[in-house]
VOGU-3710 file (C-alpha; in Angstrom, 3 decimals, decimal comma):
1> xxxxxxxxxx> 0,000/0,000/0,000  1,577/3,377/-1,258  1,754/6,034/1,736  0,801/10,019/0,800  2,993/12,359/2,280  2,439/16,073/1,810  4,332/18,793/2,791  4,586/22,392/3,418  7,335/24,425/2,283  7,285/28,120/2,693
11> xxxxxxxxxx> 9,210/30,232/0,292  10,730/33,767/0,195  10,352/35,285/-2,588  11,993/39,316/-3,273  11,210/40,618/-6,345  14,007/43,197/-5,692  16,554/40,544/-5,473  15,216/37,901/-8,262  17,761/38,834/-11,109  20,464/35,651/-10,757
21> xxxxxxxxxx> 22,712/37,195/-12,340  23,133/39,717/-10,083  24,418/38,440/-6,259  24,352/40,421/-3,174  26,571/39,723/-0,576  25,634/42,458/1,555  23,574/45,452/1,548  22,145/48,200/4,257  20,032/47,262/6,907  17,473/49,835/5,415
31> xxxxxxxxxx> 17,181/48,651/1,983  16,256/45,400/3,313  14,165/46,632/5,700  11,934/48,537/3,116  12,151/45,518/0,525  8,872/43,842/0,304  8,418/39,937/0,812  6,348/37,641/-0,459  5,554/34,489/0,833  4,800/31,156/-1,537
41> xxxxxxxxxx> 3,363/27,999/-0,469  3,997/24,993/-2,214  2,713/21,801/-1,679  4,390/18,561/-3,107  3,288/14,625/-2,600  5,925/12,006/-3,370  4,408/8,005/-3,435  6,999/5,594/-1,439  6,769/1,726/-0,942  6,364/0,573/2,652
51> xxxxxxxxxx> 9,444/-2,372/3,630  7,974/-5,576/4,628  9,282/-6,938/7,771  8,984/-11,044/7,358  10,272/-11,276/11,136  8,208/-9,424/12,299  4,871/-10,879/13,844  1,829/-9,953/12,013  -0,280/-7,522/13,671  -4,293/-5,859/12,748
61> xxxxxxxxxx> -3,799/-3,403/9,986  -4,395/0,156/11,314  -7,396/1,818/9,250  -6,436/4,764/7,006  -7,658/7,262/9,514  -5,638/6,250/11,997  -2,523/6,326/9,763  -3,393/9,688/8,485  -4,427/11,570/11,907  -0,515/12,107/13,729
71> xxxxxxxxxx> 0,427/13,470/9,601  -2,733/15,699/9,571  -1,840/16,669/12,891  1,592/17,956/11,812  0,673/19,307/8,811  -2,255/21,752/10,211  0,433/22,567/13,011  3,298/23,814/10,491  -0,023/25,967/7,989  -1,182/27,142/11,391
81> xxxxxxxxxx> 2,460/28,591/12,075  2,465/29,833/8,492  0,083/31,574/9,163  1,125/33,574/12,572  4,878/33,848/11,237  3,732/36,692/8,282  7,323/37,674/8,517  10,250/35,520/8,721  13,022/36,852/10,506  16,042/37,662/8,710
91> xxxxxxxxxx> 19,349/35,981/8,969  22,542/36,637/8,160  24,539/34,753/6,574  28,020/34,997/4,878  29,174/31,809/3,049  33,091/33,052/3,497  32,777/32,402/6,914  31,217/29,744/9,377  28,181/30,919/11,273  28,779/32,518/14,743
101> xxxxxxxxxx> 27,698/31,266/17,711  25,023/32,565/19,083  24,224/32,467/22,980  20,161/32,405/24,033  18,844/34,959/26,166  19,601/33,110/29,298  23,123/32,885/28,314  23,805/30,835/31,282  22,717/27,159/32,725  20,873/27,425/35,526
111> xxxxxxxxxx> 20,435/24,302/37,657  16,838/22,842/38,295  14,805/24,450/41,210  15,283/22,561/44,171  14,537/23,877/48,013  17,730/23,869/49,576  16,938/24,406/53,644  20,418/25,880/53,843  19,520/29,144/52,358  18,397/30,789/55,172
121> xxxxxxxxxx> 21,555/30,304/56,896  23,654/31,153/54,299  21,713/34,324/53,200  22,133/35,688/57,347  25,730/34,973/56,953  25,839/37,369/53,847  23,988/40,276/55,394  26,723/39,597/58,458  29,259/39,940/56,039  28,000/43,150/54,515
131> xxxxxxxxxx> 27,362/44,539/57,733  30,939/43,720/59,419  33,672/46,681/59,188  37,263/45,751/59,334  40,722/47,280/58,882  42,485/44,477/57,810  41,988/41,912/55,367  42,808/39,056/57,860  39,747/40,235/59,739  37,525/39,464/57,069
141> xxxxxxxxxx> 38,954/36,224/56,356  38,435/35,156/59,765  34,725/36,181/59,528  34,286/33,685/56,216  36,209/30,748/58,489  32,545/30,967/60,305  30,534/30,434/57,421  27,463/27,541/58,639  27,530/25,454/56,125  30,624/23,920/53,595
151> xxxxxxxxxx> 31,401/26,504/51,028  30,611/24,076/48,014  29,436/25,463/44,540  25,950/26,470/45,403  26,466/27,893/48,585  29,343/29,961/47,626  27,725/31,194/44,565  24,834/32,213/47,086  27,224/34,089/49,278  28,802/35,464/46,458
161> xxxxxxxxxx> 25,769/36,837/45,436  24,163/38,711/48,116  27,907/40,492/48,844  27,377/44,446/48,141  30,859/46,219/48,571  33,046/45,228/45,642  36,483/44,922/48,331  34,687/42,053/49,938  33,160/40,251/46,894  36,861/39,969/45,425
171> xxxxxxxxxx> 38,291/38,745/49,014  35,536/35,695/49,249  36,186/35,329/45,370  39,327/34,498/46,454  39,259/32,947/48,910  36,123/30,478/47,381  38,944/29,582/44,909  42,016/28,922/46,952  39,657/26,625/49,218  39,767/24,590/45,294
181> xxxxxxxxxx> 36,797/22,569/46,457  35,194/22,679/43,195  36,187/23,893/39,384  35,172/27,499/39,150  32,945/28,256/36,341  32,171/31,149/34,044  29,158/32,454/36,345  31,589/32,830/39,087  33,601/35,068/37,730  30,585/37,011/35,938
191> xxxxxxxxxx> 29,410/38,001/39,946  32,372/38,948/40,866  33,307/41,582/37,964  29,822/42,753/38,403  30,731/43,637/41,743  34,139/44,691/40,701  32,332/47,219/37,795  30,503/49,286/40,560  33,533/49,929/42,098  35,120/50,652/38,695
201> xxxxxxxxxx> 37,763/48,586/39,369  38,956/47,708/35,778  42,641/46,743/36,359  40,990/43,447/38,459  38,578/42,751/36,192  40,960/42,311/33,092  43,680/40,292/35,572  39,845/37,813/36,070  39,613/37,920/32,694  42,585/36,955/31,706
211> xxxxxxxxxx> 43,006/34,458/34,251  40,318/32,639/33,211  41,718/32,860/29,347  44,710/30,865/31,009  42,894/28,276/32,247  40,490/27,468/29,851  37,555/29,007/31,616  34,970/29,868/28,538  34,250/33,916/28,702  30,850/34,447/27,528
221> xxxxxxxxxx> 28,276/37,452/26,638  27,800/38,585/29,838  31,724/38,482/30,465  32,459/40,394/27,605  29,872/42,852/28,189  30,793/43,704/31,870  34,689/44,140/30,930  33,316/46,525/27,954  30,974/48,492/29,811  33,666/49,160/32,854
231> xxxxxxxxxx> 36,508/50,398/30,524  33,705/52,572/29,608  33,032/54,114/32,891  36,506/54,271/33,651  36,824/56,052/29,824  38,938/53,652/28,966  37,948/53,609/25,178  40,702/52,243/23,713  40,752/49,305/26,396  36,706/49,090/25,429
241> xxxxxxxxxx> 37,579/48,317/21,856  40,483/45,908/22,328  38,216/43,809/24,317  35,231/43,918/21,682  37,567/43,321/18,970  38,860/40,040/21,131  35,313/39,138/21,531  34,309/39,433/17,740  37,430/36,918/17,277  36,344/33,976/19,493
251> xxxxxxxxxx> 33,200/34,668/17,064  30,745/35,245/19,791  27,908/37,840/18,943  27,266/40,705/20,754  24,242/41,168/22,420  22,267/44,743/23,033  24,311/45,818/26,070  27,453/45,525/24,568  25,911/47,146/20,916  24,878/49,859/22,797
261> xxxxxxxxxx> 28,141/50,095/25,386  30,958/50,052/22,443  28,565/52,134/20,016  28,968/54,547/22,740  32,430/53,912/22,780  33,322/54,544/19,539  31,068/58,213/19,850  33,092/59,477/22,716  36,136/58,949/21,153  35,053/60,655/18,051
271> xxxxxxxxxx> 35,151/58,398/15,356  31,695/58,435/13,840  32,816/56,630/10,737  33,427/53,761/12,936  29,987/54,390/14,608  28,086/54,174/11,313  30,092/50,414/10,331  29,216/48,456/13,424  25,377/49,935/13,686  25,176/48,704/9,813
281> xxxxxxxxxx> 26,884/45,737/10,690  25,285/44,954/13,638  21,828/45,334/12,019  22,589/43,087/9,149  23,589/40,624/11,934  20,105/40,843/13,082  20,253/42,763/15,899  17,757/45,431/16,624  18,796/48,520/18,485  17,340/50,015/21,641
291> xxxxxxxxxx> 16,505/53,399/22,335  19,879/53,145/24,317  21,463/52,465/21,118  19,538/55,774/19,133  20,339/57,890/22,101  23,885/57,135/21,497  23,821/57,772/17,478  21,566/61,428/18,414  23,850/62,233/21,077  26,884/61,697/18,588
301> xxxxxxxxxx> 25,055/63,536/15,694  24,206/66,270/17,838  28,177/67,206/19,771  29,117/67,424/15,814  26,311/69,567/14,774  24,782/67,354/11,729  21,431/67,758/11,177  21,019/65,121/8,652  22,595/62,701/10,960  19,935/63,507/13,517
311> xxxxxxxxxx> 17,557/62,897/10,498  18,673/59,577/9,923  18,515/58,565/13,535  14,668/59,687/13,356  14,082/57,735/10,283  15,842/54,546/11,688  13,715/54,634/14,065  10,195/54,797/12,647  11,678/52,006/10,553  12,756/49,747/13,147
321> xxxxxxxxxx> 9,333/50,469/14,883  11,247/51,436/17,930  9,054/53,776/20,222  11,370/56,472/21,809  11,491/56,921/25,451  12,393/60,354/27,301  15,976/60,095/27,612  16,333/59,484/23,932  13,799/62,759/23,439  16,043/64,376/25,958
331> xxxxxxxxxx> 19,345/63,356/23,195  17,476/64,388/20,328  16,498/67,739/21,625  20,285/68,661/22,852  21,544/67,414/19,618  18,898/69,849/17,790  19,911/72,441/20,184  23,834/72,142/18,975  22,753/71,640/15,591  21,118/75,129/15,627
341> xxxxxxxxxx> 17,388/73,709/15,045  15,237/75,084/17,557  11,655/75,078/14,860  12,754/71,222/14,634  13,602/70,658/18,645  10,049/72,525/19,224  8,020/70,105/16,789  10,075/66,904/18,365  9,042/68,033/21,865  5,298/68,405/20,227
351> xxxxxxxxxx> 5,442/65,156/19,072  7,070/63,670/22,434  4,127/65,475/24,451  1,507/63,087/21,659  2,969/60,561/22,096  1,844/60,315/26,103  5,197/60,747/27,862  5,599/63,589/30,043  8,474/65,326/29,903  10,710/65,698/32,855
361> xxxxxxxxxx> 13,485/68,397/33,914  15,660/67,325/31,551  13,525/68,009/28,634  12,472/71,223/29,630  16,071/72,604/30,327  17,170/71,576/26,873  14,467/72,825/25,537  14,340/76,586/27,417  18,298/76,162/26,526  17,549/76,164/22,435
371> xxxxxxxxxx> 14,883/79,031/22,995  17,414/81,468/24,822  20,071/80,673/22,027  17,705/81,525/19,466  15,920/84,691/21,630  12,858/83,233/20,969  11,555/84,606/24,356  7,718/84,482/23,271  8,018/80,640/22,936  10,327/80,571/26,188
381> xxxxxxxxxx> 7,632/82,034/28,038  4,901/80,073/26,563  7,070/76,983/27,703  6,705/77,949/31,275  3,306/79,229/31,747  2,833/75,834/30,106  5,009/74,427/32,780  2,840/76,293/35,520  -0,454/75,385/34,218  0,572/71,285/33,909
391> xxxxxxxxxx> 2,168/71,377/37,328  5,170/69,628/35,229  8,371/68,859/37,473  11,161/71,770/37,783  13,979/71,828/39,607  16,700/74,636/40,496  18,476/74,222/36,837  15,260/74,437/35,334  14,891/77,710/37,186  18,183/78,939/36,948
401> xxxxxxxxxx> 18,071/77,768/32,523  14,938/80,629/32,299  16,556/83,314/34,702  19,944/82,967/32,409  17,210/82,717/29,064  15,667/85,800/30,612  19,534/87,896/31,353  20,438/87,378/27,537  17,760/88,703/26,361  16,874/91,721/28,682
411> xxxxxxxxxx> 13,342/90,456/30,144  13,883/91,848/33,544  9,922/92,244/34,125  9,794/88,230/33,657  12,980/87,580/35,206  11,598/89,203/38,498  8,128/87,402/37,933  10,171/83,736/37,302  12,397/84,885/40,503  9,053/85,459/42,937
421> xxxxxxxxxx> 7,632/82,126/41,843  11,050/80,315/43,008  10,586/82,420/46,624  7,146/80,948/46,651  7,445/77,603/45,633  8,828/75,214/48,717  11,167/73,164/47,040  13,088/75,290/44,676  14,511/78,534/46,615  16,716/81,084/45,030
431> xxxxxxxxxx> 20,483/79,737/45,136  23,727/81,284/44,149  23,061/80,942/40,376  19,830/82,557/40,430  20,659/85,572/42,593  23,781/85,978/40,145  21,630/85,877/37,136  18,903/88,310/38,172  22,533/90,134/39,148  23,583/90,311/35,754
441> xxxxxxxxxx> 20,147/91,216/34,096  20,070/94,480/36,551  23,984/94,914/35,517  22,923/94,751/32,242  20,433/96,848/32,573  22,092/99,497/34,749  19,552/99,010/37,876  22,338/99,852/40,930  19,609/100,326/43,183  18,064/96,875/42,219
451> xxxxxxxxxx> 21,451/95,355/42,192  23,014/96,830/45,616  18,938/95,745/47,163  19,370/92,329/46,028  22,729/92,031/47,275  22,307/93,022/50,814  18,636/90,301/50,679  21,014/87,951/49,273  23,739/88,008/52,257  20,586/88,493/54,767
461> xxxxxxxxxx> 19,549/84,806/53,588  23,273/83,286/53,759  23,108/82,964/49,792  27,072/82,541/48,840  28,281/84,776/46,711  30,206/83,730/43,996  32,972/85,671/42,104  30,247/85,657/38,377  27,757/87,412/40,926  30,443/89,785/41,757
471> xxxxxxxxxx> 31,392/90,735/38,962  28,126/91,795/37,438  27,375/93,887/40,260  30,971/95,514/40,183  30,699/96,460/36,822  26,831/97,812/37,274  28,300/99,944/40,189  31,040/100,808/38,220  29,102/102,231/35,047  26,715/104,076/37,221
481> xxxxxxxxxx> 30,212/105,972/38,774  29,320/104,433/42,646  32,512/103,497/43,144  32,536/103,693/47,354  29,565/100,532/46,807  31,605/98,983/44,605  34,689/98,916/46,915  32,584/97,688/49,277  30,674/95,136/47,264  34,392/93,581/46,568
491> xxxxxxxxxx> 35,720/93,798/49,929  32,678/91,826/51,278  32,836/89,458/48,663  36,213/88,816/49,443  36,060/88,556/52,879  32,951/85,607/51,745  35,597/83,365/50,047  35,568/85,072/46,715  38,425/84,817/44,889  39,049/87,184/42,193
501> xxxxxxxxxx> 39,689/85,733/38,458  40,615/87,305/35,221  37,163/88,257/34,234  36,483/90,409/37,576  40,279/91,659/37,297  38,986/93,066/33,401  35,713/94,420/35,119  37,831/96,244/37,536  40,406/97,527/34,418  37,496/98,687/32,432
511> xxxxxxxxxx> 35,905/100,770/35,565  39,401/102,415/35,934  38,775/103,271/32,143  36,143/105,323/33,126  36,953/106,971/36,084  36,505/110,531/35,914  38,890/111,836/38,690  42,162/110,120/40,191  40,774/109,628/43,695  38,133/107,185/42,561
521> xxxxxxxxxx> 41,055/105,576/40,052  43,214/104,720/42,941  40,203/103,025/45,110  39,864/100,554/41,742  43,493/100,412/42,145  43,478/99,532/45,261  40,838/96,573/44,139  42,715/95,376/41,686  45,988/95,192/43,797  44,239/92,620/46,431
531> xxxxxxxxxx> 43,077/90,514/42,909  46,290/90,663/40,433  49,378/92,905/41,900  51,786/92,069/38,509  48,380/93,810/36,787  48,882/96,843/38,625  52,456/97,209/38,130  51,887/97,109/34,265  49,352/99,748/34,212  51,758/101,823/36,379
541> xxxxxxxxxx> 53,954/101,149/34,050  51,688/101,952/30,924  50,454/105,081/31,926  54,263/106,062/32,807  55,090/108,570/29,509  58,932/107,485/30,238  58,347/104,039/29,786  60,473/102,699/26,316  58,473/100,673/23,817  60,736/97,997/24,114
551> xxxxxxxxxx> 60,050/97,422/28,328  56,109/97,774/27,530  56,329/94,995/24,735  58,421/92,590/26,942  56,174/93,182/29,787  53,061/92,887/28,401  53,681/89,485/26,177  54,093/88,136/30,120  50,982/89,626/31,454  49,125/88,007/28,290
561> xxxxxxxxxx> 50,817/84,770/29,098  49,715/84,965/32,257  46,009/85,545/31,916  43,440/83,394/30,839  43,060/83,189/26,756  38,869/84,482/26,947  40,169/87,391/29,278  43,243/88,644/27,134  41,705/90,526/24,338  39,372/92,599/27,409
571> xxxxxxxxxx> 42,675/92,893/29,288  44,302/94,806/26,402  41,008/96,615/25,309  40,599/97,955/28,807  44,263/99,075/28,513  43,847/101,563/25,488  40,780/102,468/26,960  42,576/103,592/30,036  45,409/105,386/27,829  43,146/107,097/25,713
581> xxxxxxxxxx> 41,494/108,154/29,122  44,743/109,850/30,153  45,092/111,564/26,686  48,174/109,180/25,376  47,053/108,563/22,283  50,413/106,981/20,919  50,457/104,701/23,282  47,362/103,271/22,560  48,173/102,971/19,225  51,480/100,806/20,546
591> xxxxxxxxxx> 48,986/98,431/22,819  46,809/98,165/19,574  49,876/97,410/17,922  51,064/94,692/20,445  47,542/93,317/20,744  47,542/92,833/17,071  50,965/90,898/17,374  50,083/88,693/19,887  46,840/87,467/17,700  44,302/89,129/20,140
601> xxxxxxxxxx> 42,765/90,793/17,022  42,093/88,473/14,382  40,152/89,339/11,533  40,318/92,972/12,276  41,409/93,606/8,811  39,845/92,213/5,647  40,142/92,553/2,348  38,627/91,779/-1,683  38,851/93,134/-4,707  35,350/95,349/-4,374
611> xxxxxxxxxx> 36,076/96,464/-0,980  37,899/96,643/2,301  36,687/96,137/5,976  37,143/97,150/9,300  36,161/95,022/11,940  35,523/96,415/15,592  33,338/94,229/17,226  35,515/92,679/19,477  36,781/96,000/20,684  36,006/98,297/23,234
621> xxxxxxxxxx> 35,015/102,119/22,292  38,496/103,404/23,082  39,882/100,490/21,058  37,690/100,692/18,397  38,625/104,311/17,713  42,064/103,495/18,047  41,983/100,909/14,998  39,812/103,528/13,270  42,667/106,074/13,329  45,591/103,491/12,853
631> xxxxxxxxxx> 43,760/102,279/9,295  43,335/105,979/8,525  47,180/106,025/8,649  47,713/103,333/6,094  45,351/104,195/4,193  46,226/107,697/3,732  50,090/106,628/3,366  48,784/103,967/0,470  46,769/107,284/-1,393  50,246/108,852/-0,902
641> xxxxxxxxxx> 51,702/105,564/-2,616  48,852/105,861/-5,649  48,216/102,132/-4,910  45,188/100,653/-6,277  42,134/100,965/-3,852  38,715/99,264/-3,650  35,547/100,844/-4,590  34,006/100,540/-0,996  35,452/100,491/2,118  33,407/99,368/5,340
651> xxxxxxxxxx> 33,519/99,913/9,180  31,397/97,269/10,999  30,947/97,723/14,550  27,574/95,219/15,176  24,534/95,902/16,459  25,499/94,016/19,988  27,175/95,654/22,863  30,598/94,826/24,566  31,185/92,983/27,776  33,143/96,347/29,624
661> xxxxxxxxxx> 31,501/98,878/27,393  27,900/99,695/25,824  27,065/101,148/22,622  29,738/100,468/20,364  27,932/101,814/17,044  26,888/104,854/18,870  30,384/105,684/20,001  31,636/104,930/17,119  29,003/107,316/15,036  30,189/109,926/17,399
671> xxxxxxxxxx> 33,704/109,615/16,408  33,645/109,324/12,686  31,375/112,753/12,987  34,869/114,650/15,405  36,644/113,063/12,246  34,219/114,557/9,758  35,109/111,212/8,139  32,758/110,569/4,851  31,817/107,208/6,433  27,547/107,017/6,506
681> xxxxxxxxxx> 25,501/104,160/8,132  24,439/101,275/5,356  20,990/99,822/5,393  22,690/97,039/7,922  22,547/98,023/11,385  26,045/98,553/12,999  27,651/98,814/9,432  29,540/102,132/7,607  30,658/102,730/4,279  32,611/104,970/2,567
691> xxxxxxxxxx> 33,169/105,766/-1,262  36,888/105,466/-2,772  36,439/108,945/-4,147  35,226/110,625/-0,860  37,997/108,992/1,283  40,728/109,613/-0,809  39,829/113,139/-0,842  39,340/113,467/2,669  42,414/111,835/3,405  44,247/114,376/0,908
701> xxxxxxxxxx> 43,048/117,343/3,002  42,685/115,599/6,486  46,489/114,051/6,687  48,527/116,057/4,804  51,354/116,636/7,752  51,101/113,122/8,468  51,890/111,782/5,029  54,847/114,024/4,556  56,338/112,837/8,035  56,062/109,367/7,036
711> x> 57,467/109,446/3,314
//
């Protein structure tokens, strides 16, 4: 009798891929993600002979239901599964190289269940272990000579477990081993550099690991991924990718962890190309990132800036199906924030809030952080009346994000408003950082009478003062020409723990710039003496008309060296400021001269074909006017030279204002009108142009003396 088999055979078919010509080792992850399969099923039915058995005994033949029923059974099993599986999962497969292998989730054997009564014993004698405090390491090891029961595999991997401080897992390790009761297997050593990792103790945990490469204990996933993940924390990158190189070697696969922990890796150390590889690699593996793993690629995206590569992460994402959570929201937003993209960071947090997760502080300081950089303060303000209304959580750099939002752009109503809700609300009172931003917005905003108020509340409620807070107030006082608060202010601040740096030492410089009378100069002085007394000497020696070029030069290249690289450029502006105070106009010119030497001016000068520029807007007033005059000089000696000249020629001074001095184009407006120089404003703010024709002329009858002195 002929039997009837039938099978099921399900078959992949991709139109994409169907040309056999054509062969495709490997492709991207996202062209085979968006390929579209179809799924075949073909049944076949071959006829096959039964043997006869002649020894065997003969027995009732079985009716042809019965035969049929376990094959029916399978076969409406495997359609059934057909049917669930729409999708088969992908596998990789390279036929250069033998397939990997491929731990299961539990990664580890686990023994049956069994009730072992010893437990309870064994789990007190833990918690008296982690409880005990000892000096020396022979105390400790007398405590585990008192364990209750023999320290045999189970047991000790018990103990082992429930140990909390890493110094006393790695003694019992130890010690479990020199007893050598029993072979000590992978899971031992797994506990113990867990342990070890919280304690970031990554020299032991490669002397374990390569211990048990000596004697032929097998390191597995979880192995690899705790060594990985502690070079990490200890930033030990390059250590990080030796160790997942050595891994990829001994052909075990990664798992998500150690995806996520190396793709991390590889971002901190900046090599994105290498980033981009093992995410494409690791896809076409068939592994399927986190949100861990996309907070990593945003976060890496976003410290260079690329927009497109924040793009992409988006995109992978609603490919992949993968839902993110609020830290990766939190990523994104930063990375649109560095990227310059606040439209784009606003509709991401739009679509985070429709989504049904609630942002935390996190979110909304990234997010008040990409409105202030922008100045969008209606949006800012929206933000955190929206906060208000939907009681959403804020702590103190929350606060402290909209108070600095609020100094940058001048909203002092809102600032004060924002400042009153921190007084009332219980857990988030004014600290140091907000009493030194509502500081600056006065000092920006030349309020002395706010400013010196706030002050005296903010010693009354043991607020410390820090040297930022200082400063703002100093200079406030000092533009407003109360120089006996200011002295005071400083002393008190001092006497507080303040301790003077290069930016209050600048503030100080650029008050003494505009000191109207000597007495009030030499109280500034005397300021500035207690903060930097090698600065005062130089400015003695500055102002000192007998002073050779030569000393001022050598002198000054070791004050620059000696100050901070954002604070040398004020330093120097605040120095022809003071000059030009005193009326010694050539030796502003020679600190213009060294400041240009010593690359504190870059880009001052700039010229094309059409036209030539003068840049000011990293100067102060005094310095400003000083490079006016000095490229008045060259120019008029080039009109003496009948050089070629541009059509145009351009002053830009910006429409901003200067961190000692206010109202550069307005100054500077001033001056060109004493000059009767034929430079008028352009239609861009803070810009001034001049024809060739009118400045040659006016340089004819303006420097004549001049460019005979200097033929």
């Amino acid at each position: 009798m002929a039997t009837v088999l039938s099978t099921s055979v399900d078959v992949c078919f991709n139109p994409q891929y169907s040309d056999t010509k054509k062969h495709s080792l490997f492709s991207k992850a996202s062209s085979l993600r968006q390929s579209r399969t179809r799924k075949l099923n073909i049944s076949c039915s071959s006829t096959k002979q039964p043997k006869t058995l002649e020894e065997e005994p003969v027995t009732k033949t079985p009716s042809l239901s019965e035969q049929l029923k376990p094959l029916s059974a399978t076969t409406f099993r495997q359609e059934q599964q057909t049917h669930v599986l729409s999708k088969p999962k992908s596998v990789w497969v390279n036929p250069t190289r033998p397939k990997r292998s491929v731990l299961s989730l539990q990664r580890q054997k686990r023994s049956a269940y069994s009730y072992n009564p010893q437990i309870k014993d064994l789990r007190a004698f833990a918690q008296k272990l982690n409880s005990s405090d000892f000096t020396e390491k022979s105390e400790f090891l007398a405590l585990l000579d008192e364990i209750p029961h023999p320290p045999d595999r189970d047991n000790s991997l018990l103990v082992l477990n429930s140990l909390r401080e890493w110094q006393k897992t790695h003694i019992f390790f130890d010690w479990v081993k020199a007893k050598n009761l029993f072979p000590m297997e992978t899971i031992f050593y797994n506990v113990a550099m867990k342990s070890l990792r919280f304690g970031r103790q990554f020299q032991l945990i490669e002397a374990m690991a390569l211990e048990m490469v000596e004697d032929g204990v097998e390191l597995d996933n979880i192995t690899y991924s705790t060594i990985i993940t502690c070079a990490k924390r200890c930033n030990l990158y390059d250590k990080a990718i030796e160790w997942f190189e050595r891994m990829y070697k001994t052909g075990l696969m990664p798992d998500e962890v150690t995806y996520s922990a190396i793709l991390d890796v590889y971002s901190k150390s900046g090599k994105v190309e290498e980033v981009l590889s093992l995410y494409e690699r690791a896809v076409a593996t068939g592994w399927k990132p986190d949100a861990i793993a996309f907070s990593v690629l945003g976060k890496m995206f976003g410290e260079a800036g690329d927009y497109d590569g924040i793009r992409y992460v988006l995109q992978e994402m609603k490919s992949m199906d993968v839902k993110p959570n609020v830290v990766v929201y939190n990523t994104l937003l930063e990375a649109m924030g560095r990227a310059g993209k606040p439209g784009l960071a606003r509709s991401l947090f739009n679509e985070m809030l429709e989504s049904g997760l609630a942002p935390n502080e996190k979110t909304l300081t990234a997010l008040v952080k990409i409105y202030g950089k922008a100045r969008w303060a209606k949006d800012a303000l929206q933000l955190w009346e929206e906060m208000k209304a939907k009681k959403w959580p804020m702590d103190f750099i929350l606060y402290n994000t909209l108070l600095n939002m609020c100094a940058d752009i001048g909203l002092e109503e809102e600032a004060e408003r924002l400042f009153d809700d921190m007084k009332e609300s219980g857990g988030c009172k004014p600290d140091s950082f907000s009493y030194t931003a509502m500081l600056n917005i006065y000092g920006s905003g030349g309020k002395a009478e706010k400013g010196m108020k706030l002050f005296e509340e903010m010693l009354e409620a043991g607020v410390q003062v820090n040297v930022m807070g200082c400063t703002c107030l100093v200079q406030c006082l000092g533009k407003a020409k109360r120089i006996d608060d200011l002295v005071s202010v400083f002393e008190t601040s001092v006497q507080r723990g303040v301790k003077p740096d290069d930016r209050l030492c600048g503030c100080l410089l650029s008050v003494m710039a505009l000191c109207e009378s000597g007495a009030d100069a030499e109280k500034v002085m005397g300021c500035l003496g207690r903060a930097n007394q090698k600065l005062v000497a130089f400015v003695k020696l500055v102002i000192d008309e007998k002073t050779e070029f030569e000393t001022v030069k050598e002198e000054f290249k070791l004050v620059i060296n000696g100050t901070q690289v954002e604070a040398r450029r004020p330093f120097c502006n605040c120095l022809i400021d003071i000059c030009r105070g005193k009326k010694q106009q050539e030796r502003a010119h020679e600190l213009l001269y060294l400041g240009t030497l010593f690359g504190l001016y870059p880009g001052l000068h700039n010229k094309t074909v059409k036209e030539w520029s003068l840049d000011v807007r990293s100067l102060s007033v005094g310095a400003a006017e000083t490079a006016l005059e000095e490229w008045m000089r060259t120019l008029a000696n080039i009109v003496r030279r009948q050089e070629d000249l541009p059509e145009v020629f351009l002053a830009q001074t910006g429409t901003g204002t200067h961190r000692f001095s206010q109202g550069l184009a307005n100054s500077f407006a001033s001056h060109l009108e004493q000059l009767a120089a034929p430079f008028k404003p352009s239609d861009r703010a803070g810009v001034f142009f001049a024809k060739r024709e009118d400045l040659v002329s006016w340089l004819e009858s303006k420097f004549p003396p001049l460019v005979a002195s200097q033929a």
